[in-house]
C-alpha positions as CSV (number, residue, x, y, z in Angstrom):
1,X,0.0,0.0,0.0
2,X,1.1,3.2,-0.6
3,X,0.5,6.2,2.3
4,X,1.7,9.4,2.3
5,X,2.4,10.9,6.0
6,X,1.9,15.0,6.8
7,X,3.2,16.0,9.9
8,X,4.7,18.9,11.8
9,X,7.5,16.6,14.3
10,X,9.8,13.6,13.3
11,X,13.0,12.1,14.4
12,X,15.0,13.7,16.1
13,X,12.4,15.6,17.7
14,X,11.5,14.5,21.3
15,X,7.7,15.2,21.3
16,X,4.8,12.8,21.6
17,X,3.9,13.7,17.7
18,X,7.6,13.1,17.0
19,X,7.3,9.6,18.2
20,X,4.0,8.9,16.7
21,X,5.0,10.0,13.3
22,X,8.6,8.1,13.4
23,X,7.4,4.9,14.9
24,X,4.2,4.6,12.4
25,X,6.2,5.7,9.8
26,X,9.0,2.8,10.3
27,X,6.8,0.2,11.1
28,X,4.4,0.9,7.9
29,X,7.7,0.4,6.1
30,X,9.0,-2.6,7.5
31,X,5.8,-4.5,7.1
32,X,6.5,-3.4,3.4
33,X,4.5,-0.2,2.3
34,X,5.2,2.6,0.4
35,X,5.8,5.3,2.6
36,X,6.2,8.7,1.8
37,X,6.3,11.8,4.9
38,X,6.0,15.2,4.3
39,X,7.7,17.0,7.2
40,X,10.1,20.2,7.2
41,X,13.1,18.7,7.8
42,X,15.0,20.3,11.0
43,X,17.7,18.0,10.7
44,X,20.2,16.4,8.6
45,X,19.8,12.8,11.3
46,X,16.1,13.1,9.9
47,X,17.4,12.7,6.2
48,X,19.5,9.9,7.4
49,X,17.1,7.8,9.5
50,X,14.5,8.2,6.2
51,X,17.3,6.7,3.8
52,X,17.9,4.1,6.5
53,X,14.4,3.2,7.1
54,X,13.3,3.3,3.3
55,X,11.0,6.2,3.9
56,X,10.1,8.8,0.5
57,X,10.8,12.0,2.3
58,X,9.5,15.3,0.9
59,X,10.8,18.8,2.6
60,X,8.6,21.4,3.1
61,X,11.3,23.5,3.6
62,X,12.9,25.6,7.0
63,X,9.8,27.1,8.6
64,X,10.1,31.1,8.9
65,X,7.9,31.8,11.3
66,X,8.9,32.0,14.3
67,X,7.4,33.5,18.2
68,X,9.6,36.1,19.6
69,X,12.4,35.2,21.3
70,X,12.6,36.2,25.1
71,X,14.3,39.4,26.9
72,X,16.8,39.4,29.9
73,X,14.4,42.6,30.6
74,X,11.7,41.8,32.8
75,X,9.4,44.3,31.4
76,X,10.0,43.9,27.9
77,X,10.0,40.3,28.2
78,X,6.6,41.0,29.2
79,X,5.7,42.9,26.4
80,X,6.7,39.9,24.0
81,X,4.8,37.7,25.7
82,X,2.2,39.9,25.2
83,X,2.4,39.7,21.8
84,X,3.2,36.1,21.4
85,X,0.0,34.9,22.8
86,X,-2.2,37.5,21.0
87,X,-0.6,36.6,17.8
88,X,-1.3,32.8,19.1
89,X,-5.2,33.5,20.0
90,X,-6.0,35.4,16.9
91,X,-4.1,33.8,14.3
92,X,-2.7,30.4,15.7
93,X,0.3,31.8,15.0
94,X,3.5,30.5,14.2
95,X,1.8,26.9,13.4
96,X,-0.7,28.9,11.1
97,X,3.0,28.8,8.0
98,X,2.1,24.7,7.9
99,X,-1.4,25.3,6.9
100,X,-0.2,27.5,3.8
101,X,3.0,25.1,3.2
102,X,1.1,21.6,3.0
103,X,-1.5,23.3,0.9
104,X,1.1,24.7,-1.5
105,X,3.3,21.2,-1.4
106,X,0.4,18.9,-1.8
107,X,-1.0,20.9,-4.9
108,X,2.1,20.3,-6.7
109,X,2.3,16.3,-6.0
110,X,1.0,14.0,-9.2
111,X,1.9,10.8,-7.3
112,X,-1.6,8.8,-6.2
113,X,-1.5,7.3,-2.8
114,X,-3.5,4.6,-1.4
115,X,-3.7,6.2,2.0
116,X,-3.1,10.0,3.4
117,X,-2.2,10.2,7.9
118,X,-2.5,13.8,9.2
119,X,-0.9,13.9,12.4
120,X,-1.6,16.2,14.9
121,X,-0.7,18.7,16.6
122,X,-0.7,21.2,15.0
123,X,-4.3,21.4,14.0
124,X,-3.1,23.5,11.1
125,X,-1.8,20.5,8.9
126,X,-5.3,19.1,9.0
127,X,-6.3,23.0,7.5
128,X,-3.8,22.6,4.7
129,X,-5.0,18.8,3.7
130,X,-8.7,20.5,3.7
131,X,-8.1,23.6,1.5
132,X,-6.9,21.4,-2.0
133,X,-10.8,20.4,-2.0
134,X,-11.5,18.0,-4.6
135,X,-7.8,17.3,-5.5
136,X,-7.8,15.3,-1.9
137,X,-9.7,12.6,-3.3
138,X,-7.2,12.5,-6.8
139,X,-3.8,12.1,-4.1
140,X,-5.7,9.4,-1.9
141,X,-9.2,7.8,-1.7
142,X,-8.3,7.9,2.3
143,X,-8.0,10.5,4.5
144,X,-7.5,9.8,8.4
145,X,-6.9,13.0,10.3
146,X,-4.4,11.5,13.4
147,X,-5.6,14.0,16.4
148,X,-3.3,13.7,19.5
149,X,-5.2,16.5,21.4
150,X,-8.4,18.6,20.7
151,X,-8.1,21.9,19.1
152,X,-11.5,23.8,19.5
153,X,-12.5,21.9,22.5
154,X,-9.1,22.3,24.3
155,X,-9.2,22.5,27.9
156,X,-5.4,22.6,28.8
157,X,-5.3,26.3,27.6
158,X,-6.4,29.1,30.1
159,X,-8.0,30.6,26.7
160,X,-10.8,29.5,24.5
161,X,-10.2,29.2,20.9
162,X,-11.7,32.1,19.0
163,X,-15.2,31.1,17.4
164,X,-13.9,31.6,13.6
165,X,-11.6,28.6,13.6
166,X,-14.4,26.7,13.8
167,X,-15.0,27.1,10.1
168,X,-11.6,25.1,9.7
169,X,-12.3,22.8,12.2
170,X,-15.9,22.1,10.5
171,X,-13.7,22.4,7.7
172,X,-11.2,19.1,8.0
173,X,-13.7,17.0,10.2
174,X,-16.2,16.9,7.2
175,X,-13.5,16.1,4.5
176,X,-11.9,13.3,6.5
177,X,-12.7,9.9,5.8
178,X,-11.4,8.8,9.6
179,X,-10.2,10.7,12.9
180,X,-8.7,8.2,15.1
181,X,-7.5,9.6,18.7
182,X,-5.8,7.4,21.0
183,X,-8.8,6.9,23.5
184,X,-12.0,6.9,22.1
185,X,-13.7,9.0,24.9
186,X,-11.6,11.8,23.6
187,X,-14.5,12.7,20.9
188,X,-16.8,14.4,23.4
189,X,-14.3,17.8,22.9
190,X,-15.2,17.6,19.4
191,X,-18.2,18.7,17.5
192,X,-20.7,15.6,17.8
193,X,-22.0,15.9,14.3
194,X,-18.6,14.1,13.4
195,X,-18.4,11.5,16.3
196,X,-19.5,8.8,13.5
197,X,-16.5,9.2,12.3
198,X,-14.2,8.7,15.0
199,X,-11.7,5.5,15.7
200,X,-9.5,5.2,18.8
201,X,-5.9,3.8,17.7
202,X,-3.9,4.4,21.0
203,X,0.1,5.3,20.5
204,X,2.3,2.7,19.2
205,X,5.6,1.4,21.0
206,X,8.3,-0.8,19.5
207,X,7.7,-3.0,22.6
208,X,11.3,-5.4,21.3
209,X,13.5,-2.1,20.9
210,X,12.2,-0.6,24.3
211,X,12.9,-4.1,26.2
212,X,16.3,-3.4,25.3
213,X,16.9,-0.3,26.5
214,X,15.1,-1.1,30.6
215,X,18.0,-1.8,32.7
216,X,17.0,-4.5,35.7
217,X,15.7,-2.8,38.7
218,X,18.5,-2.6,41.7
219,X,16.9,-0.5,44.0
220,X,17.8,2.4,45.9
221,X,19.0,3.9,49.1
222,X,16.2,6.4,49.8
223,X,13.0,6.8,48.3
224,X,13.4,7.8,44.1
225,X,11.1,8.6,41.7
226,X,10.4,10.3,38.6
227,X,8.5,12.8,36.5
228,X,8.9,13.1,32.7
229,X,6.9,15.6,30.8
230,X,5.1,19.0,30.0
231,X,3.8,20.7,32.7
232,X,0.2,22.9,31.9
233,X,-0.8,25.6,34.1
234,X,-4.7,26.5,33.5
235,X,-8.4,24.6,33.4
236,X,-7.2,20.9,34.2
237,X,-3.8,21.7,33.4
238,X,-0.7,19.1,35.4
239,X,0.4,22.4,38.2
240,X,2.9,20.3,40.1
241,X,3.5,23.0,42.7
242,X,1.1,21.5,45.2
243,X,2.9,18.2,44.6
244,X,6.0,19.8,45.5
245,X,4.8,21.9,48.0
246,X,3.2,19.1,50.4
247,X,6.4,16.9,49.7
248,X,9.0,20.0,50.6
249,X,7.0,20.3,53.9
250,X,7.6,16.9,54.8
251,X,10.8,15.4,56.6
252,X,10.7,12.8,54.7
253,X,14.2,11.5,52.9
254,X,13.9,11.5,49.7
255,X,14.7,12.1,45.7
256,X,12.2,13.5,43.5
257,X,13.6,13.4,39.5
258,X,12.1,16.0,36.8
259,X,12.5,15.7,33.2
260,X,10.9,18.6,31.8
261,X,11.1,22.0,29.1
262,X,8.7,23.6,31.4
263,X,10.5,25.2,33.7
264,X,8.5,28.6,34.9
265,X,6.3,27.1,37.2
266,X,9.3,25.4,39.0
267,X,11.2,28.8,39.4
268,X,10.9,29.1,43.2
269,X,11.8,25.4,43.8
270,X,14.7,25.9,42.2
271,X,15.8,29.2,43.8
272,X,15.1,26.9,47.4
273,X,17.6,24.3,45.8
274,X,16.5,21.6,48.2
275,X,18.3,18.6,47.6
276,X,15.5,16.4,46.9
277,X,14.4,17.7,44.4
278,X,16.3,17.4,41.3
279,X,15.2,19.5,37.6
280,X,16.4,18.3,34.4
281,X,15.9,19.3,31.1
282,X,14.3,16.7,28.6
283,X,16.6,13.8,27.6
284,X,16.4,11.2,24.5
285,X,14.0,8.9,24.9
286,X,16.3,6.0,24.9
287,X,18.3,7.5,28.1
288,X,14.6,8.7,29.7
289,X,13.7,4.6,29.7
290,X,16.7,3.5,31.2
291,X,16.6,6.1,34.1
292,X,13.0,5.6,34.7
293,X,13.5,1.4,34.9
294,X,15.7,2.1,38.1
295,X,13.1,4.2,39.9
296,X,11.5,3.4,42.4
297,X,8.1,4.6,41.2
298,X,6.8,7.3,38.9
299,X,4.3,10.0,39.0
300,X,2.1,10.5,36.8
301,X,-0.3,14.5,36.7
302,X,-3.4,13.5,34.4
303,X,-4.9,16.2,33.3
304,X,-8.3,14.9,31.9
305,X,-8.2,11.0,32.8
306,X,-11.6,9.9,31.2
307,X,-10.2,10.9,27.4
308,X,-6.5,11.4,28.1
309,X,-3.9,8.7,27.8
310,X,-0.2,10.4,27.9
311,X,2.1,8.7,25.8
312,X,4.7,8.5,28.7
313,X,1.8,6.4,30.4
314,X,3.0,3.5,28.0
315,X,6.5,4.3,28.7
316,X,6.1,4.0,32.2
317,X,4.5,0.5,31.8
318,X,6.7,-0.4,29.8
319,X,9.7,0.2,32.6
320,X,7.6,-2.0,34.9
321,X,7.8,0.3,37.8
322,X,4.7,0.9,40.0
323,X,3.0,4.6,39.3
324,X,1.3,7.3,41.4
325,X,-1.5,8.6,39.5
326,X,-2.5,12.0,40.7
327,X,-5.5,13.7,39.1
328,X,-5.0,17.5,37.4
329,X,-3.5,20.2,40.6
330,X,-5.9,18.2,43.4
331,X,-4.1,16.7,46.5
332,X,-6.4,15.5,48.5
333,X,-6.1,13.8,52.0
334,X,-6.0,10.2,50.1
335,X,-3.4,11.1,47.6
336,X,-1.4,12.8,50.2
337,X,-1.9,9.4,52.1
338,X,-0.9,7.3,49.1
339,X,1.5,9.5,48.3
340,X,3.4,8.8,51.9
341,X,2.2,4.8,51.4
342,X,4.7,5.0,48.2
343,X,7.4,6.6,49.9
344,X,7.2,3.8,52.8
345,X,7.4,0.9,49.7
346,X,3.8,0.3,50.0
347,X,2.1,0.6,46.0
348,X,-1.2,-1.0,46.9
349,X,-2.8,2.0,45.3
350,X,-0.9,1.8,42.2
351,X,-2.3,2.8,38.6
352,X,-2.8,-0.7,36.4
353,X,-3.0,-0.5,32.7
354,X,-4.6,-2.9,31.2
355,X,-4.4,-4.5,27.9
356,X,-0.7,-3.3,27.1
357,X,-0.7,-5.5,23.7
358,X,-2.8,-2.7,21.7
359,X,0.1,-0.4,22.3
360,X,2.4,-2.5,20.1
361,X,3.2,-0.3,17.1
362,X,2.7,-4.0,14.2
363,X,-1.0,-3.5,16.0
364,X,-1.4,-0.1,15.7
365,X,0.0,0.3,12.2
366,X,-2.2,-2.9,10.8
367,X,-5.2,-0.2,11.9
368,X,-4.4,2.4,9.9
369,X,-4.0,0.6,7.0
370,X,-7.6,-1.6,8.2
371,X,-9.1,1.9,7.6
372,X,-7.8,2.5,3.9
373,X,-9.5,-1.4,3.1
374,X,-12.5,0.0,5.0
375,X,-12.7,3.1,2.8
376,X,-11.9,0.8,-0.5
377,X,-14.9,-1.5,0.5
378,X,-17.5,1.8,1.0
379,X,-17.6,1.0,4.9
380,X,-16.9,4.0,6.1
């Protein structure tokens, strides 16, 4: 089968997109497909793990649009921010270039493809697919839209999106064949008129390369555990600052491990520089796996846990390490209690995940291309 793949991350890029686009994209070529991604390439490793990988790769070219950069000045650096999220609420700017750039790349492509994958976020390469109009149907008789997160009904931002990007929205949801999120309870934040068409194919993990990388649990000599991810301040957002500030008033002995890019709401606990709690920036995904296997737990902020699956979920299955599941900011007098239980040894109250096969990337891949037979046989 041939499939054409539009997204806006890729290898090297540590992102949840990133690894939903490179794993499908290797897997739908090792089980022998045609595949082609359309991506603006960010790096020369991406070229390289394409040729390596027998993957069509077509460059979109360097983006040009870019948010403004940050001041040493506190005031100015205001100021930009400013400007930075009005230029995000009205115009979904900088993400708004891709919209223009897919449109513009896939009116120039002759080649026919049995199946076209959006993936996103951003939103805005969904736009561009929708905008050729009838052409869609002449580059592939299949369209699934691959939605990580909402767009209009997002409720991680502080902000509502602005009621005119509704029309694209509307827009890409009526054109698509599929939408597949990765849990299906995820469709109540979208418009129910499309709900028909929605299919939940969950992220996909290359469950024999990840095995190789968990390093046998040893142990530790106080109380370790982990975070790895974005942090979201706002309606249901993952604030860990009441996390933190309930474990800093303890005596307890312990280490607490961050991996994160958020950083700003961490700011006073790292001026404190108490010594059990340690920040890190983001690391490869290969490293983060073999420093989460030798913790002695993980935490996990959900943010929306009837429709919300986080990728790192998986990962932190996958380690086999027990995991504290603590719902959006809320620390209650039973979390603080399980919370204290962990520290002691005791999981009893650990999160289970059940039904860990779907997540195997040759499962996941074999749905995508079920939906392009589906589409071929007029199910849809």
């Amino acid at each position: 089968m041939k499939v054409l793949i539009i997204s806006g991350d890729f290898y090297p890029v540590n992102s949840p997109r990133s690894f939903r686009t490179t794993e499908l994209a290797k897997e739908l070529s090792r089980q022998g497909n045609e595949v082609t991604l359309m991506y603006s390439v960010k790096d020369e490793s991406s070229i390289e793990f394409c040729q390596q990988n027998n993957i069509h790769l077509i460059d979109l070219g360097p983006l040009k649009w870019r948010s403004f950069l940050n001041s040493n000045n506190k005031i100015i650096n205001i100021v930009i921010r400013i400007i930075n999220r009005l230029l995000l609420q009205l115009f979904e700017y900088p993400s708004i270039e891709l919209m223009f750039r897919v449109r513009k790349a896939l009116s120039k492509i002759t080649a026919k493809y049995d199946l076209l994958i959006t993936i996103a976020v951003p939103h805005t390469i969904h736009w561009g697919v929708s905008l050729i109009g009838s052409k869609r149907n002449n580059l592939a008789p299949c369209w699934v839209a691959d939605c990580g997160d909402p767009f209009m009904g997002d409720r991680n931002d502080s902000f509502n999106k602005l009621f005119y990007f509704a029309w694209f929205e509307h827009k890409w949801c009526k054109r698509a064949d599929f939408i597949t999120i990765p849990k299906i309870e995820m469709k109540k934040n979208f418009y129910p008129k499309y709900h028909d068409k929605f299919v939940e194919i969950p992220q996909g993990f290359n469950f024999n390369e990840t095995k190789k990388l968990i390093k046998p649990y040893s142990g530790n000599k106080i109380p370790t555990f982990a975070y790895a991810g974005a942090f979201i301040q706002g309606r249901g957002g993952r604030d860990p600052r009441p996390l933190l500030d309930f474990l800093l008033s303890t005596n307890e002995q312990f280490s607490f491990v961050i991996y994160t890019r958020n950083r700003s709401l961490l700011s006073k606990y790292i001026e404190k520089a108490d010594p059990r709690l340690q920040i890190y920036d983001v690391i490869p995904r290969s490293s983060l796996l073999q420093e989460l296997s030798n913790m002695d737990f993980l935490i996990n902020i959900a943010y929306d846990p009837e429709s919300q699956l986080p990728s790192k979920l998986i990962d932190y299955a996958l380690v086999g390490r027990p995991i504290l599941n603590i719902y959006n900011d809320k620390l209650d007098e039973k979390l603080k209690a399980d919370l204290l239980d962990f520290l002691k040894g005791n999981y009893s109250n650990k999160l289970k995940i059940d039904g860990i096969d779907k997540y195997n990337i040759e499962a996941v891949a074999k749905k995508f291309l079920e939906l392009a037979n589906k589409k071929s046989k007029g199910l849809s």
